[in-house]
PDB file of N, CA, C and O in Angstrom:
ATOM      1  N   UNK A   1      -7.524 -11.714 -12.066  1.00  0.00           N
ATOM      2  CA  UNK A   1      -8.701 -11.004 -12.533  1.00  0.00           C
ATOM      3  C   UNK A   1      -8.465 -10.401 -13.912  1.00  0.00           C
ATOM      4  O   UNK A   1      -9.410 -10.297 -14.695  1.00  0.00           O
ATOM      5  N   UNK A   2      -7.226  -9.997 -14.240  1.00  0.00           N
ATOM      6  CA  UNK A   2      -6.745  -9.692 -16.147  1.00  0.00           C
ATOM      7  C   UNK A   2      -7.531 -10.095 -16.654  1.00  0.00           C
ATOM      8  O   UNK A   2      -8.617  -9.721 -17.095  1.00  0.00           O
ATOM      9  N   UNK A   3      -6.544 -11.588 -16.576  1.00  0.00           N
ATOM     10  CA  UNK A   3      -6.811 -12.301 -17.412  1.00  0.00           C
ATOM     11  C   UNK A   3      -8.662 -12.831 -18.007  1.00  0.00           C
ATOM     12  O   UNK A   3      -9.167 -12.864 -19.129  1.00  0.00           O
ATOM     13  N   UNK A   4      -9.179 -13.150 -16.700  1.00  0.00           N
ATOM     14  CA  UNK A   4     -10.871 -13.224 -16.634  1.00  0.00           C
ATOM     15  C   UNK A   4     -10.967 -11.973 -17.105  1.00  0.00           C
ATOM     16  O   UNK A   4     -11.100 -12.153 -18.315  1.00  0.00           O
ATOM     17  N   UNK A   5     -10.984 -10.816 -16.907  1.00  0.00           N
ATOM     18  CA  UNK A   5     -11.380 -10.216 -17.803  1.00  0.00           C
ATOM     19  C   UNK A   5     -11.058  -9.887 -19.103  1.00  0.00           C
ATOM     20  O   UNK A   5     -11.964  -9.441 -19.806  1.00  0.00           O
ATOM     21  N   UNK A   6     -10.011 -10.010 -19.542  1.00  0.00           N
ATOM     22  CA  UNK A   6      -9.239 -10.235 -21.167  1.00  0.00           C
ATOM     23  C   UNK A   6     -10.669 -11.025 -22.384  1.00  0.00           C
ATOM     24  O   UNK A   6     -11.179 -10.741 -23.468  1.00  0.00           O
ATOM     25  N   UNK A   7     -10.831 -12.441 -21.001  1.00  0.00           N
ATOM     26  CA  UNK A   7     -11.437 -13.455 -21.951  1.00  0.00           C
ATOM     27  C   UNK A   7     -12.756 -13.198 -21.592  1.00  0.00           C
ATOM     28  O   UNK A   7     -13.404 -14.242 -21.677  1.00  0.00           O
ATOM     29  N   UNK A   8     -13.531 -12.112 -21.172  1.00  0.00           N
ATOM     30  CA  UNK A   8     -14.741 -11.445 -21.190  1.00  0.00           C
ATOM     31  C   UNK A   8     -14.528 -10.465 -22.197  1.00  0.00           C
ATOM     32  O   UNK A   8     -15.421  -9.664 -22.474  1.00  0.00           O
ATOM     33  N   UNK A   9     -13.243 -10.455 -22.864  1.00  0.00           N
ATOM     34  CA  UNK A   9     -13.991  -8.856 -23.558  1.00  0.00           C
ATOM     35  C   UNK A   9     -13.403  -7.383 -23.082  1.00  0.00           C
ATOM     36  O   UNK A   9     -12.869  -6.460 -23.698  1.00  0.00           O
ATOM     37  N   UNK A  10     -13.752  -7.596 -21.709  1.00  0.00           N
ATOM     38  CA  UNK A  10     -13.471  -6.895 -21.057  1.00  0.00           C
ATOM     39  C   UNK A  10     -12.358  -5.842 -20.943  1.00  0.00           C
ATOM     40  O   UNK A  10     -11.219  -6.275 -20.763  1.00  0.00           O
ATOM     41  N   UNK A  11     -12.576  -4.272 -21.039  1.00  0.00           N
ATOM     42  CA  UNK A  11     -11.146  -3.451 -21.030  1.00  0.00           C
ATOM     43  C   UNK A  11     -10.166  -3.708 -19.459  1.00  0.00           C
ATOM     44  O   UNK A  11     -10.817  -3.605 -18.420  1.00  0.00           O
ATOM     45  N   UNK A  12      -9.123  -3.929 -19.375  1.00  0.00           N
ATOM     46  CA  UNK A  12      -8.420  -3.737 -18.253  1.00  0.00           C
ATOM     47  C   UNK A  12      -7.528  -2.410 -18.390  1.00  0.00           C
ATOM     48  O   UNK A  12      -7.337  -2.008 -19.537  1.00  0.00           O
ATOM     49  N   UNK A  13      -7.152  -1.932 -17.679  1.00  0.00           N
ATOM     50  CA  UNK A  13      -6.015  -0.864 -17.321  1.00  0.00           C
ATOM     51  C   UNK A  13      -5.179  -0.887 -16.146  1.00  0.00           C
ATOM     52  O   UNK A  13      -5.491  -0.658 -14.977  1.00  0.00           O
ATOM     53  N   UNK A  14      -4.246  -1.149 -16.565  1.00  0.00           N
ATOM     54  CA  UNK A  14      -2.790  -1.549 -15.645  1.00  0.00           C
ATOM     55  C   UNK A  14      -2.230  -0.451 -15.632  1.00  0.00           C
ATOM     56  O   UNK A  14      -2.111   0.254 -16.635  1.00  0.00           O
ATOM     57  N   UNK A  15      -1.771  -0.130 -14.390  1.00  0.00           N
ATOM     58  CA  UNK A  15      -0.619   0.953 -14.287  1.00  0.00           C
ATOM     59  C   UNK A  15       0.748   0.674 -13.702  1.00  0.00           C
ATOM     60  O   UNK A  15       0.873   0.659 -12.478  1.00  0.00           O
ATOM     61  N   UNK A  16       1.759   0.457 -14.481  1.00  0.00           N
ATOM     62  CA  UNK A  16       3.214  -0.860 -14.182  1.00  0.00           C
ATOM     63  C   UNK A  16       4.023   0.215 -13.817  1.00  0.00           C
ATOM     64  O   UNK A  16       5.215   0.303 -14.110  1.00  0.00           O
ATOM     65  N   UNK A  17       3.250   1.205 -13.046  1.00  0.00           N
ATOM     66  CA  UNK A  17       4.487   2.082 -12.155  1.00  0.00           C
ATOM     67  C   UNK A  17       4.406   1.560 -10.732  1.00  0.00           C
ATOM     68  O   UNK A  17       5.351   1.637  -9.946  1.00  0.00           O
ATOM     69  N   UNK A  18       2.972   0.909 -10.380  1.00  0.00           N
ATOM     70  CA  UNK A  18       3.178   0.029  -8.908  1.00  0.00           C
ATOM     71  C   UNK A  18       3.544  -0.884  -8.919  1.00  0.00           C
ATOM     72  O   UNK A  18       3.698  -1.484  -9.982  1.00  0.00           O
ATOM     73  N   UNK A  19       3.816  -1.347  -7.887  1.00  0.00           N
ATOM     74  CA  UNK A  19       4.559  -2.706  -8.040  1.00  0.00           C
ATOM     75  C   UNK A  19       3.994  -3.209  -6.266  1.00  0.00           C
ATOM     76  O   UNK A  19       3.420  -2.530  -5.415  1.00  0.00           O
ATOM     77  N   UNK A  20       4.277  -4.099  -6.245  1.00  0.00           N
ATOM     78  CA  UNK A  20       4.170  -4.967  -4.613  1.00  0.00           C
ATOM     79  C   UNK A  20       5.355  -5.453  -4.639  1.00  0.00           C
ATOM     80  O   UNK A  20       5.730  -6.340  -5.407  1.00  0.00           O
ATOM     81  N   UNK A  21       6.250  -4.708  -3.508  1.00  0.00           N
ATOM     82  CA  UNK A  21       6.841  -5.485  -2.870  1.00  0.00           C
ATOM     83  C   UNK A  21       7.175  -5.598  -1.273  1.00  0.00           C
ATOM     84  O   UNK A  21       7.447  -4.664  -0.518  1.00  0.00           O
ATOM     85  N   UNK A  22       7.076  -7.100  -0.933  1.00  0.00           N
ATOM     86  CA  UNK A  22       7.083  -7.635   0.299  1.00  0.00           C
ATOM     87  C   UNK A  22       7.967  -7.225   1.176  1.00  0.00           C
ATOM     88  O   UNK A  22       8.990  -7.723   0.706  1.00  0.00           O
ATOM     89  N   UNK A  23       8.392  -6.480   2.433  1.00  0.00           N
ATOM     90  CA  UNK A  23       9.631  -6.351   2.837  1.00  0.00           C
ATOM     91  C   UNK A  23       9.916  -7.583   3.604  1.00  0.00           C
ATOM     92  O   UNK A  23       9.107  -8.402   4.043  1.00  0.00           O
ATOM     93  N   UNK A  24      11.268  -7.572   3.695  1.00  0.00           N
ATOM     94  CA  UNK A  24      11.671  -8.328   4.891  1.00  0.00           C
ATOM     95  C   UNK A  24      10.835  -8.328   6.034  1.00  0.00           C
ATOM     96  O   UNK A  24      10.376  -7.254   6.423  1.00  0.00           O
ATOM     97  N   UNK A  25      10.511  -9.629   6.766  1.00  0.00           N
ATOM     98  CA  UNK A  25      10.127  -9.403   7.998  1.00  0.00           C
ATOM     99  C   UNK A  25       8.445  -9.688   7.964  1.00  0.00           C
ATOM    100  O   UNK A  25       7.768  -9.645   8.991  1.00  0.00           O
ATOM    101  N   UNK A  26       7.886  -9.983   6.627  1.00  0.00           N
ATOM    102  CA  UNK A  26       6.331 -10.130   6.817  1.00  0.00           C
ATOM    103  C   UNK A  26       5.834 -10.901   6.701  1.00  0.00           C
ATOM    104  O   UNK A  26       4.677 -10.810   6.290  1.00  0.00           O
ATOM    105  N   UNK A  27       6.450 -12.221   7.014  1.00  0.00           N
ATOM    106  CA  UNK A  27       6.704 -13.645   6.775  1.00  0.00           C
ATOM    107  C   UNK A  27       6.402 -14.296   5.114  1.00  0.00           C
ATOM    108  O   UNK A  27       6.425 -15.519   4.977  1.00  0.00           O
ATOM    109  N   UNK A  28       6.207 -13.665   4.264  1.00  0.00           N
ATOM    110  CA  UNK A  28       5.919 -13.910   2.905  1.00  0.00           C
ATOM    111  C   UNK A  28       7.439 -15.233   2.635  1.00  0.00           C
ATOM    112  O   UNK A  28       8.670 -15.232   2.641  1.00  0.00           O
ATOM    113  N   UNK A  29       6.545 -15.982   2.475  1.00  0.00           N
ATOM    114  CA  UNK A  29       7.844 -17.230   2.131  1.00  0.00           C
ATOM    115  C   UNK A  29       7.742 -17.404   0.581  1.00  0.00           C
ATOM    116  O   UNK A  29       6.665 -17.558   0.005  1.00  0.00           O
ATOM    117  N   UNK A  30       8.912 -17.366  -0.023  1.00  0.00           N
ATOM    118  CA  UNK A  30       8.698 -17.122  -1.283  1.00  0.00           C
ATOM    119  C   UNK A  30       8.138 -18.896  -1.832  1.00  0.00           C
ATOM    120  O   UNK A  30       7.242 -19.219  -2.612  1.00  0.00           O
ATOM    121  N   UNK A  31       9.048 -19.691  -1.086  1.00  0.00           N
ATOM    122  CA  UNK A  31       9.251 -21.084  -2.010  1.00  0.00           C
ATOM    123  C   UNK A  31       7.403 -21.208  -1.700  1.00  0.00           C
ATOM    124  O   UNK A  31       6.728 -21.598  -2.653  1.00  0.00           O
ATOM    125  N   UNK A  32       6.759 -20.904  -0.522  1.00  0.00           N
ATOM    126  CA  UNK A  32       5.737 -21.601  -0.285  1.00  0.00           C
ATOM    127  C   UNK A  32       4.518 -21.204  -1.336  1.00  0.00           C
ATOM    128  O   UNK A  32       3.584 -21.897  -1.739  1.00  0.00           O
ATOM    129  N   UNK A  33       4.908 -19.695  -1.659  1.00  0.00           N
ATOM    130  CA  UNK A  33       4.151 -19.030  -2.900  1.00  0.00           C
ATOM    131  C   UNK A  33       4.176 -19.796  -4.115  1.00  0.00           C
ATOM    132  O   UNK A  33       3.247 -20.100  -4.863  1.00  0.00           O
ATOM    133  N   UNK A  34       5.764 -20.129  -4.199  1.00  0.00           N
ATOM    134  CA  UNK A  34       6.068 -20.646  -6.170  1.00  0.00           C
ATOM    135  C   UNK A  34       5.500 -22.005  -5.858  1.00  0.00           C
ATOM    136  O   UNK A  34       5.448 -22.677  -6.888  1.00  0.00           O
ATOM    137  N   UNK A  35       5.107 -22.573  -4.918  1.00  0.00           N
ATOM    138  CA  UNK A  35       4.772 -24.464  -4.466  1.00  0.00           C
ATOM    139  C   UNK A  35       2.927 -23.873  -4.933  1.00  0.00           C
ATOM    140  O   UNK A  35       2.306 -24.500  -5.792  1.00  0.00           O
ATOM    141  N   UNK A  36       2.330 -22.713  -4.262  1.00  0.00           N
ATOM    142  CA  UNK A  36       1.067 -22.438  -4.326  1.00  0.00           C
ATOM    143  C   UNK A  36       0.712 -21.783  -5.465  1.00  0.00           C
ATOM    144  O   UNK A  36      -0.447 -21.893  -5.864  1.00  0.00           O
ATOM    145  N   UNK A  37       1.559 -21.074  -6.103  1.00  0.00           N
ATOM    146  CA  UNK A  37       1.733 -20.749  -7.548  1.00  0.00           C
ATOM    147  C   UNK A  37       1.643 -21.769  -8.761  1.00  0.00           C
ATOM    148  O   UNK A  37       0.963 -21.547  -9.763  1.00  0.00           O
ATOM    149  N   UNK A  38       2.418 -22.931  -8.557  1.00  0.00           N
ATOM    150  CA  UNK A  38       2.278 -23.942  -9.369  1.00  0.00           C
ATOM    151  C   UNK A  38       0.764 -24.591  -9.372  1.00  0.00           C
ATOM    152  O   UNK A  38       0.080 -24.879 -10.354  1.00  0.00           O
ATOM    153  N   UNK A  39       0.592 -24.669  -8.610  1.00  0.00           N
ATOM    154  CA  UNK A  39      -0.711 -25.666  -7.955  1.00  0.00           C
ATOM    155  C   UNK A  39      -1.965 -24.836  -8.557  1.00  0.00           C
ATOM    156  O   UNK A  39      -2.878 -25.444  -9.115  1.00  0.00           O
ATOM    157  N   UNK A  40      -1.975 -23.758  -8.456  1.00  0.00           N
ATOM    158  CA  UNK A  40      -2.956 -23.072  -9.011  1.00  0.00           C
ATOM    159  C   UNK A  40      -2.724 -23.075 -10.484  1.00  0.00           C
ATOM    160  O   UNK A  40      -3.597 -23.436 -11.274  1.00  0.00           O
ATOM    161  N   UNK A  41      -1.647 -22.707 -10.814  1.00  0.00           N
ATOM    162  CA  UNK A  41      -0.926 -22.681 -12.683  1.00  0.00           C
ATOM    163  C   UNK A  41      -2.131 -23.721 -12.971  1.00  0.00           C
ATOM    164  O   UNK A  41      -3.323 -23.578 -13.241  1.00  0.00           O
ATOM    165  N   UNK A  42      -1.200 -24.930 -12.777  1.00  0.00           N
ATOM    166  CA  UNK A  42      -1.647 -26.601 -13.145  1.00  0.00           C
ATOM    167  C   UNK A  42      -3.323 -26.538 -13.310  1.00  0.00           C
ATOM    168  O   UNK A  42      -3.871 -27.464 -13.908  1.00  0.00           O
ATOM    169  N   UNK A  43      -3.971 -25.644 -12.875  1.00  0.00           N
ATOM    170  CA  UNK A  43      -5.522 -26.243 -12.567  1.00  0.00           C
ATOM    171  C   UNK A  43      -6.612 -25.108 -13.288  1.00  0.00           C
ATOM    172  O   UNK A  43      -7.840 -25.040 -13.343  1.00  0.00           O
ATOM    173  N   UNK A  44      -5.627 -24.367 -13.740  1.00  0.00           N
ATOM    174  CA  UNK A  44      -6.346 -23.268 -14.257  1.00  0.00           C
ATOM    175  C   UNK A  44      -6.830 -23.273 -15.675  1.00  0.00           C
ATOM    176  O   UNK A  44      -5.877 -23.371 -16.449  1.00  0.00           O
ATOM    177  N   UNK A  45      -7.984 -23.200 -16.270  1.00  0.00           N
ATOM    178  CA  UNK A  45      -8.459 -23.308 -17.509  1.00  0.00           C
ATOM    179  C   UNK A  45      -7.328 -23.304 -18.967  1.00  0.00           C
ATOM    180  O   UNK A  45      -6.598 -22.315 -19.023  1.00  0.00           O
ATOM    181  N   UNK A  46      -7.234 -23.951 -19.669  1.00  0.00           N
ATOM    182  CA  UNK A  46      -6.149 -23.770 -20.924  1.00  0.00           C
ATOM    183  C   UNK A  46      -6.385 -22.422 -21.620  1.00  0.00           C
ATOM    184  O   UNK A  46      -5.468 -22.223 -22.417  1.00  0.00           O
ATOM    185  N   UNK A  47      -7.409 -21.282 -21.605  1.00  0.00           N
ATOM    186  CA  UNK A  47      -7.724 -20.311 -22.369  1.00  0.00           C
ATOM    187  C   UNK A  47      -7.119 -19.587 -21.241  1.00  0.00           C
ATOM    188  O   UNK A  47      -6.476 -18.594 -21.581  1.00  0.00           O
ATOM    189  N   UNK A  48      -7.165 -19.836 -20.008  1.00  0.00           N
ATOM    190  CA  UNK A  48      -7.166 -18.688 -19.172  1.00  0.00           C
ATOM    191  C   UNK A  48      -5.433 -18.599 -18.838  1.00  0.00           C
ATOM    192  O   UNK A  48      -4.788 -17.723 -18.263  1.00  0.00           O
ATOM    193  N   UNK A  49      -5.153 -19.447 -19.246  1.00  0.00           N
ATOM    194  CA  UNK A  49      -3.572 -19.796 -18.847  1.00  0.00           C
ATOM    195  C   UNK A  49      -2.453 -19.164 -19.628  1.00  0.00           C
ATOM    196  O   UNK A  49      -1.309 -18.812 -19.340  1.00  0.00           O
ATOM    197  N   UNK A  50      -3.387 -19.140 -21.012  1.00  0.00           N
ATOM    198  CA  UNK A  50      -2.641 -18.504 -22.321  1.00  0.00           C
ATOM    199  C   UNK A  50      -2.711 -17.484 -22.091  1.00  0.00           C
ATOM    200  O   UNK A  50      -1.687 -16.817 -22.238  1.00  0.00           O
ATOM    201  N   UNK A  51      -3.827 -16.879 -21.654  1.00  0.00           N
ATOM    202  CA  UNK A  51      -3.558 -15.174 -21.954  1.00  0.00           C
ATOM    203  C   UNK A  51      -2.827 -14.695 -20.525  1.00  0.00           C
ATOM    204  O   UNK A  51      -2.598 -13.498 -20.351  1.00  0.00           O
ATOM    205  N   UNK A  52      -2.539 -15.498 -19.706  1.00  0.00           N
ATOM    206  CA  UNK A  52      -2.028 -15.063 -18.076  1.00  0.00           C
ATOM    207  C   UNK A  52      -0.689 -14.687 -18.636  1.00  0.00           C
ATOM    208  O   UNK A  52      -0.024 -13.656 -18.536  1.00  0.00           O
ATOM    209  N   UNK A  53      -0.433 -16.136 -19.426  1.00  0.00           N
ATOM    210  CA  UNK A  53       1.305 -16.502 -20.026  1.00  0.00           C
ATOM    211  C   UNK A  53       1.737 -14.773 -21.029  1.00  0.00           C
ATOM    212  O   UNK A  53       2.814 -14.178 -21.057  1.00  0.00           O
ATOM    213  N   UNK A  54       0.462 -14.424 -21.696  1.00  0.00           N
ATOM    214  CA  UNK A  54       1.093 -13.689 -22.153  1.00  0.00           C
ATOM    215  C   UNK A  54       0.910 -12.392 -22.253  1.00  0.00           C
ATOM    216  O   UNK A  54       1.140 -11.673 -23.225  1.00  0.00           O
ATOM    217  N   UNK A  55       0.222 -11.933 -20.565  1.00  0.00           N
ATOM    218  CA  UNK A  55       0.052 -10.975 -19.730  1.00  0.00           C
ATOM    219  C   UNK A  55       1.652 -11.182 -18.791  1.00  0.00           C
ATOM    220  O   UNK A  55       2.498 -10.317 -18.565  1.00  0.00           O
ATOM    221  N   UNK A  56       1.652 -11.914 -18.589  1.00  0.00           N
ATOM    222  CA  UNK A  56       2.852 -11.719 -18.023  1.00  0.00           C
ATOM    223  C   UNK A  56       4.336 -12.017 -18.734  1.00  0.00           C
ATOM    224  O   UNK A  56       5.329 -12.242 -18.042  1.00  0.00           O
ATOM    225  N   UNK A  57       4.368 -11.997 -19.957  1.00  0.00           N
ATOM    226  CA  UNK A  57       5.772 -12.520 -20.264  1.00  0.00           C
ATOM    227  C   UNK A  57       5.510 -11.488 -21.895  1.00  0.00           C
ATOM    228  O   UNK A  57       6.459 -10.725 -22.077  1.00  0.00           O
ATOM    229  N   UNK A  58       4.710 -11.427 -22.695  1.00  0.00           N
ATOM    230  CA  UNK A  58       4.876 -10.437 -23.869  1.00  0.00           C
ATOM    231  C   UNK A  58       3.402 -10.390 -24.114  1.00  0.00           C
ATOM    232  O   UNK A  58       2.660 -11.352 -24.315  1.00  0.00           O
ATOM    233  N   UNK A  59       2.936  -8.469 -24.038  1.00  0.00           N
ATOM    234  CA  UNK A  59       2.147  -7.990 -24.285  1.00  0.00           C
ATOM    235  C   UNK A  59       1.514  -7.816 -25.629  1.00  0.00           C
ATOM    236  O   UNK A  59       0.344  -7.583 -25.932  1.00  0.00           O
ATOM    237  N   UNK A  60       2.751  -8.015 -26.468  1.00  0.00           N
ATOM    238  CA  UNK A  60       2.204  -8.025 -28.227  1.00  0.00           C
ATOM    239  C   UNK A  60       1.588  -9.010 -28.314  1.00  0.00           C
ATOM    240  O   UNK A  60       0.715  -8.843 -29.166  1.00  0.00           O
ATOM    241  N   UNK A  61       1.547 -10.180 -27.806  1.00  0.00           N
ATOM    242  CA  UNK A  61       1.011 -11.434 -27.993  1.00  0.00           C
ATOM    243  C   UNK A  61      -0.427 -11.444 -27.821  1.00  0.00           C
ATOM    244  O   UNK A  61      -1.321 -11.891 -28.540  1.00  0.00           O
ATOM    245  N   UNK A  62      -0.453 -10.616 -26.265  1.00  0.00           N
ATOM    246  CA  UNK A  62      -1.966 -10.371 -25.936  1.00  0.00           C
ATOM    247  C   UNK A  62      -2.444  -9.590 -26.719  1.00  0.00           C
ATOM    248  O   UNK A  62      -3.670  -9.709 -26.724  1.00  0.00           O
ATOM    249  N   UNK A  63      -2.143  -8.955 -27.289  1.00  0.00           N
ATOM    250  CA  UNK A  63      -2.655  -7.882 -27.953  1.00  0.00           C
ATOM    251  C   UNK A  63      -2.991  -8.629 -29.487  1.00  0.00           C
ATOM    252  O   UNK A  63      -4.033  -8.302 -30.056  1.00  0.00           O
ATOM    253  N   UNK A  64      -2.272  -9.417 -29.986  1.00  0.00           N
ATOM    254  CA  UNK A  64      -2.188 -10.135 -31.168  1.00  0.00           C
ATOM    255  C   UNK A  64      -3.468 -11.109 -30.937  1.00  0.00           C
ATOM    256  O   UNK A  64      -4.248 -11.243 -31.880  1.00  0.00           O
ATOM    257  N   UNK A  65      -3.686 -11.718 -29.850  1.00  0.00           N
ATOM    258  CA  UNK A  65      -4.994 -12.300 -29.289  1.00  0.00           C
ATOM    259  C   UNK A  65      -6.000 -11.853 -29.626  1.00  0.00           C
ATOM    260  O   UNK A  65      -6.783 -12.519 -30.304  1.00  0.00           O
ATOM    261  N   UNK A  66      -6.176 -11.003 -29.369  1.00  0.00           N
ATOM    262  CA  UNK A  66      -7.886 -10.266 -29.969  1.00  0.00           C
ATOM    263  C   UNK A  66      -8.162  -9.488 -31.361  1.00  0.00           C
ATOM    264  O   UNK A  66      -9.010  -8.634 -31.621  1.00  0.00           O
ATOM    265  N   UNK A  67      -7.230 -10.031 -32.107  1.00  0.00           N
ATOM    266  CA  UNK A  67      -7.173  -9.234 -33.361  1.00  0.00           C
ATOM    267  C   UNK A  67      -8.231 -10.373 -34.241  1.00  0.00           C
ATOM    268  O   UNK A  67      -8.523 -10.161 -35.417  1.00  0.00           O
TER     269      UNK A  67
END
């Protein structure tokens, strides 16, 4: 949802003091995520992919995006 909203325009506000994490025991299978992770990657719009890439890996970039 960021990202869709990034490429609306749209303000987001993140707060990167939460986090999710899964404990042991809640059947969360990781490999079956990164197999369903890919699959979604692969199919997802080329605009929407860029700004995911650089929502998640360097924020100056995104930020360099809308300038």
């Amino acid at each position: 949802m960021n990202g869709i909203s990034f490429l609306k325009k749209r303000p987001v506000i993140r707060d990167y003091n939460h986090v999710v994490e899964h404990d042991k025991g809640t059947a969360y299978n990781k490999t079956s995520a990164s197999q369903e992770m890919t699959k979604l990657w692969e199919n997802l719009p080329e605009d929407l992919r860029v700004v995911l890439s650089f929502i998640k890996s360097d924020r100056e970039k995104l930020v360099n995006y809308f300038r």
